[in-house]
C-alpha positions as CSV (number, residue, x, y, z in Angstrom):
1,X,8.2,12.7,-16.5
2,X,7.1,15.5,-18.1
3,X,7.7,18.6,-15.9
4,X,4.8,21.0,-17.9
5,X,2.3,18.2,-17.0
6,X,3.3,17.9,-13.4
7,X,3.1,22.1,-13.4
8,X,-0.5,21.6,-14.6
9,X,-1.4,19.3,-12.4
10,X,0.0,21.5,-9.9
11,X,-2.3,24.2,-11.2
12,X,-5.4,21.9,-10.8
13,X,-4.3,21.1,-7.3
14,X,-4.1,24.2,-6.2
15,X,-7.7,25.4,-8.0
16,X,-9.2,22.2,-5.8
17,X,-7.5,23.1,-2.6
18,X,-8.7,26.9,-2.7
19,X,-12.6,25.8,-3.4
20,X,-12.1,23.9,-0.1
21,X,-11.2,27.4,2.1
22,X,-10.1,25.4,5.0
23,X,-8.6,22.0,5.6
24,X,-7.0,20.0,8.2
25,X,-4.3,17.7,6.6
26,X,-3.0,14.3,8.1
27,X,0.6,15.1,8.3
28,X,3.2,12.5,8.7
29,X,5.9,14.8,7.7
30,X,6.8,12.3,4.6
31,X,7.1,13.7,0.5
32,X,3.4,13.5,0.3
33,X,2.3,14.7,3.6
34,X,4.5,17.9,3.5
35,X,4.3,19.1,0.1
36,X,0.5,18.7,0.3
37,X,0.6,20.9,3.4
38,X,2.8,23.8,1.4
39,X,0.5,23.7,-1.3
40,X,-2.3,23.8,1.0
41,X,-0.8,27.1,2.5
42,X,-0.6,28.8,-0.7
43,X,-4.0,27.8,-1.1
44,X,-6.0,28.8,1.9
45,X,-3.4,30.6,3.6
46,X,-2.2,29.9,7.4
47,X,-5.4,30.7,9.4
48,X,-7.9,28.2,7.6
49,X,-4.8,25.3,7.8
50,X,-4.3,22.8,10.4
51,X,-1.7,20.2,10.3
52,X,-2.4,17.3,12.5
53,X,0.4,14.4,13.3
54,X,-0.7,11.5,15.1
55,X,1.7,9.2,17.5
56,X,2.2,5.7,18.6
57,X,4.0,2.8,18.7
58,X,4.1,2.5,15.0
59,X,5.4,5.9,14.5
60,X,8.8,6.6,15.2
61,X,10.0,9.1,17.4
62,X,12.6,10.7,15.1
63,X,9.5,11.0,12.3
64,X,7.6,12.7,14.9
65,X,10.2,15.3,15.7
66,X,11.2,15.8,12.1
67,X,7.5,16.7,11.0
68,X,7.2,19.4,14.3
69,X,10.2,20.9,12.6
70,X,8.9,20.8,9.2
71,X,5.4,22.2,10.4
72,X,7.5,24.7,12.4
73,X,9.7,25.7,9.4
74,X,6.3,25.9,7.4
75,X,4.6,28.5,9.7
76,X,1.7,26.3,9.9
77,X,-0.4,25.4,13.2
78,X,0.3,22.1,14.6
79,X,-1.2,19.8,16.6
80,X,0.0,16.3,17.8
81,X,-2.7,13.4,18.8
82,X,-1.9,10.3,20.2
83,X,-4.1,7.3,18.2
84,X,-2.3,3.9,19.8
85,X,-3.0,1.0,17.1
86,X,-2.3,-1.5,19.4
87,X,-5.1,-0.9,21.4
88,X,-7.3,-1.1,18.3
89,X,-8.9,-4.7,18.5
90,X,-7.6,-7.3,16.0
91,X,-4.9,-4.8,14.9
92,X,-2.6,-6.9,16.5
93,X,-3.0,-10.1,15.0
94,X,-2.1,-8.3,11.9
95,X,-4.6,-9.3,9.2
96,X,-3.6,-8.1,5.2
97,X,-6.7,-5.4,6.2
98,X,-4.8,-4.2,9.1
99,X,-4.3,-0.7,7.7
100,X,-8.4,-0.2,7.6
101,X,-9.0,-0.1,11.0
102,X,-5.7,1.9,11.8
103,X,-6.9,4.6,9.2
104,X,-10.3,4.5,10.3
105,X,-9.9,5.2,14.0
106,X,-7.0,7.5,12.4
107,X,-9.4,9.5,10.4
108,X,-12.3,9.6,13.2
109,X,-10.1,11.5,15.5
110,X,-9.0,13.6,12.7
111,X,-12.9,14.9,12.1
112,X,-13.0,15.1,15.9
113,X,-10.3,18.2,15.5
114,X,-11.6,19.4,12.4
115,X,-15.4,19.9,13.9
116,X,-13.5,21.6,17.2
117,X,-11.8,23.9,14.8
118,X,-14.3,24.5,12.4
119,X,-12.6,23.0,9.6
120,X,-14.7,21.2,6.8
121,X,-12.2,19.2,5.2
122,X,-10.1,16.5,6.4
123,X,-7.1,15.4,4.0
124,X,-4.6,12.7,3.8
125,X,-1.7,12.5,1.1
126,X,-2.1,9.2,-0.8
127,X,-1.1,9.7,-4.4
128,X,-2.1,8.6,-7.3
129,X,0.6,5.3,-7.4
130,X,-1.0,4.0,-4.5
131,X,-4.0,3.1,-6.7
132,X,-1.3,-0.1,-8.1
133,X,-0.9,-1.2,-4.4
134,X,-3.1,-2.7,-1.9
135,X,-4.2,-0.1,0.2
136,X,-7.0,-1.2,2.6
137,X,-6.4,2.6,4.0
138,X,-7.7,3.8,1.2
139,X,-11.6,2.3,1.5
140,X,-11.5,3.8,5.4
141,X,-10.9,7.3,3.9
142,X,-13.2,6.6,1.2
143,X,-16.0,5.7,4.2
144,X,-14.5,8.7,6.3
145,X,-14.8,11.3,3.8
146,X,-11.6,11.9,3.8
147,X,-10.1,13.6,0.2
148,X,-7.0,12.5,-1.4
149,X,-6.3,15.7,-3.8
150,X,-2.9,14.4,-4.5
151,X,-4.7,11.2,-6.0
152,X,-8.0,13.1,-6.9
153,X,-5.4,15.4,-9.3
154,X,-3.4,12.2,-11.0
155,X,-0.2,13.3,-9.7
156,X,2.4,10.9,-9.2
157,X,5.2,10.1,-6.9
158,X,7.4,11.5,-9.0
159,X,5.6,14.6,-9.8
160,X,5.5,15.4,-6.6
161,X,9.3,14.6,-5.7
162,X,9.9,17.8,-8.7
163,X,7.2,20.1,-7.3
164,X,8.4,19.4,-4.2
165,X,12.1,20.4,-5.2
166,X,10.6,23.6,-7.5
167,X,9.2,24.8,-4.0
168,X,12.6,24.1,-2.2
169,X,11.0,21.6,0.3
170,X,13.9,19.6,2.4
171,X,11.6,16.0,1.6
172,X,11.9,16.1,-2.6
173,X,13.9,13.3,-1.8
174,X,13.3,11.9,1.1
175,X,13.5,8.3,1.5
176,X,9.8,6.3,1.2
177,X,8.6,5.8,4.4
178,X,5.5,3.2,6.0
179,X,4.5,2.7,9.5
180,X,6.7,-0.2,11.6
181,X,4.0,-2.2,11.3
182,X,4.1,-2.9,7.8
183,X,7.4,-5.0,8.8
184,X,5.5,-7.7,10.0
185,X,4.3,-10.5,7.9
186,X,0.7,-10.5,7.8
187,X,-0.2,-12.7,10.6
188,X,2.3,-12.4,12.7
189,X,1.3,-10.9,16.4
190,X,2.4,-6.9,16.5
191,X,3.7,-5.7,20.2
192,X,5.4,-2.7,21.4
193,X,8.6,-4.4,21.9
194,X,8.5,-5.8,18.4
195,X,8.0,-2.8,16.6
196,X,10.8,-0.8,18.9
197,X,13.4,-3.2,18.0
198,X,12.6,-2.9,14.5
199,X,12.7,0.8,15.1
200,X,15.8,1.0,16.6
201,X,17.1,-1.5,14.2
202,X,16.5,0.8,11.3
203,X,17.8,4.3,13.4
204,X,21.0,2.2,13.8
205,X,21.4,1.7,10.1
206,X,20.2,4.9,8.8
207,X,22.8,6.0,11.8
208,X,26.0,4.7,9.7
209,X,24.8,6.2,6.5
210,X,21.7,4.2,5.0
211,X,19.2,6.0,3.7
212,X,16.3,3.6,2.2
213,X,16.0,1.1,4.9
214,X,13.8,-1.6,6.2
215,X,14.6,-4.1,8.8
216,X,11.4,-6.9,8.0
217,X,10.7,-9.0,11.3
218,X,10.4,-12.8,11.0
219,X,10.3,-14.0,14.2
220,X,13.7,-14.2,15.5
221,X,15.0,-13.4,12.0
222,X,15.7,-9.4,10.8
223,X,15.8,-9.2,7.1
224,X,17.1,-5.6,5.9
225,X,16.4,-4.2,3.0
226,X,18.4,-1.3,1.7
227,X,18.1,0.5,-2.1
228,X,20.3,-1.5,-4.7
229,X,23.0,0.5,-4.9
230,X,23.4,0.0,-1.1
231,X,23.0,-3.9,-0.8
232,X,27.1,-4.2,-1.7
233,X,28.0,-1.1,1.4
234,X,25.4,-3.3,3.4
235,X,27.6,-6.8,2.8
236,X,31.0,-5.0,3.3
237,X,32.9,-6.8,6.2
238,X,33.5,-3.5,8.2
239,X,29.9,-2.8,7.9
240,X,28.1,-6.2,8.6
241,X,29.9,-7.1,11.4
242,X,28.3,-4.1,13.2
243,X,25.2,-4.5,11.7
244,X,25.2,-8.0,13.0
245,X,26.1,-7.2,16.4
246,X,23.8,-4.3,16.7
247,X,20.5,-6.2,15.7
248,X,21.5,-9.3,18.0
249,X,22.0,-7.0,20.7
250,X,18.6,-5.9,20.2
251,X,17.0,-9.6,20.7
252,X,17.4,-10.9,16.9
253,X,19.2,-14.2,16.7
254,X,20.1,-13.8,12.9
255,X,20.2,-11.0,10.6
256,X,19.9,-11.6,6.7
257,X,19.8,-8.9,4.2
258,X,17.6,-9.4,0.8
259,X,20.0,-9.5,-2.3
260,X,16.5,-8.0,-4.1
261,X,17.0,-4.9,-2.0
262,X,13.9,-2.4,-0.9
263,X,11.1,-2.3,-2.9
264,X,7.6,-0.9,-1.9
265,X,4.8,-3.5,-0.1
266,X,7.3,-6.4,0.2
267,X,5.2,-8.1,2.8
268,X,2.5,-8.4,0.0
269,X,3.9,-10.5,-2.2
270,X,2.6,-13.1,0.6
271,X,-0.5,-12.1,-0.7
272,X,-2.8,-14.6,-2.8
273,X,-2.8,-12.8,-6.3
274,X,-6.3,-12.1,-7.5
């Protein structure tokens, strides 16, 4: 990476953001999410910002409470909305598009907040390495309006991990992070007890020091995937004994961990290639 090139890009960003004068921005409290909200701030300044987080079943309560703090720490106006996928219809039955209709009714109640607080832009973090992954999210914020100046401005994952650092953010290098759902294999029925035992699967892990974790949900199979340097802590007898136990206790009947490790978008592999 060249650091001058992510410093220009940073320049662009910020030329972008200020021409907007006020914007509402989709905060998950992830790399993305947050350092588009600082630069946002430096942009527009506090009064024409809104950060807006939005919780369900999907969204882990221990996200939720880290992105209040980060808002908080940030100085920035917050407001939390509740948008439940599950009651979404088709969501789910998880098709591969299931991500469309979350982001759409996503970014509808977004605008809803925006047009009560008078704010003309609505924006979301997406960068621009989520153009090499399928992203169904990405054509409802395309229908929605919605601007990606993350993406708009070329800036990568790891651009934004340095800028994110330069500006002292805590989440330069935070671990990736994706809803629960996107532990499912496509196709496989999503419920609320599903997705909390795959979240408290993955709170238990990251518990006993993991930090890049996923526990995938086959049926009555967890498969975990952790970074590769953490696969051989993962398979340590005082570790996987515990593991074991902890993720039967919470209704799997066996636990598996994939010697490829984490990677991003697992689930589509499972995906016909075009």
């Amino acid at each position: 990476m060249n650091e001058n090139i992510a410093r220009e890009k940073e320049t662009g960003l910020l030329k972008s953001l200020k021409e907007m004068r006020g914007v509402l921005v989709a905060f998950s409290g992830g790399v993305d999410s947050t350092y588009l909200l600082s630069a946002s701030k430096d942009a527009v300044g506090v009064n024409n910002l809104m950060a807006v987080t939005a919780t369900s079943s999907t969204y882990p309560q221990s996200e939720l409470e880290e992105a209040r703090k980060l808002a908080k720490d940030l100085g920035i106006k917050h407001k939390i909305i509740t948008s439940e996928e599950l009651e979404i219809d088709g969501f789910s039955d998880n098709p591969p598009n299931r991500c469309y209709y979350c982001k759409g009714e996503l970014f509808t109640k977004l605008w809803e907040v925006a047009g009560a607080e008078s704010i003309p832009y609505v924006l979301d973090g997406s960068n621009y390495d989520d153009i090499g992954d399928y992203r169904p999210g990405m054509q409802a914020a395309k229908e929605k309006k919605v601007c990606s100046p993350l993406k708009e401005n070329k800036m990568t994952k790891e651009e934004i991990r340095f800028l994110s650092r330069e500006r002292g953010l805590p989440t330069w290098d935070k671990p990736a992070y994706a809803c629960l759902a996107s532990r499912f294999p496509y196709g496989d029925k999503i419920d609320a007890h599903k997705l909390k035992m795959v979240e408290k699967a993955e709170e238990f892990l990251k518990k006993i020091g993991f930090r890049q974790v996923r526990v995938r949900h086959h049926g009555d199979i967890a498969r975990i995937e952790v970074s590769e340097e953490e696969v051989e802590n993962l398979l340590a007898r005082n570790s996987s004994d515990s593991i074991t136990k902890n993720l039967k206790d919470l209704g799997f009947t066996y636990v598996a961990v994939d010697l490829e490790g984490y990677r991003t978008g697992s689930m589509n592999q499972t995906l016909p290639q075009s």
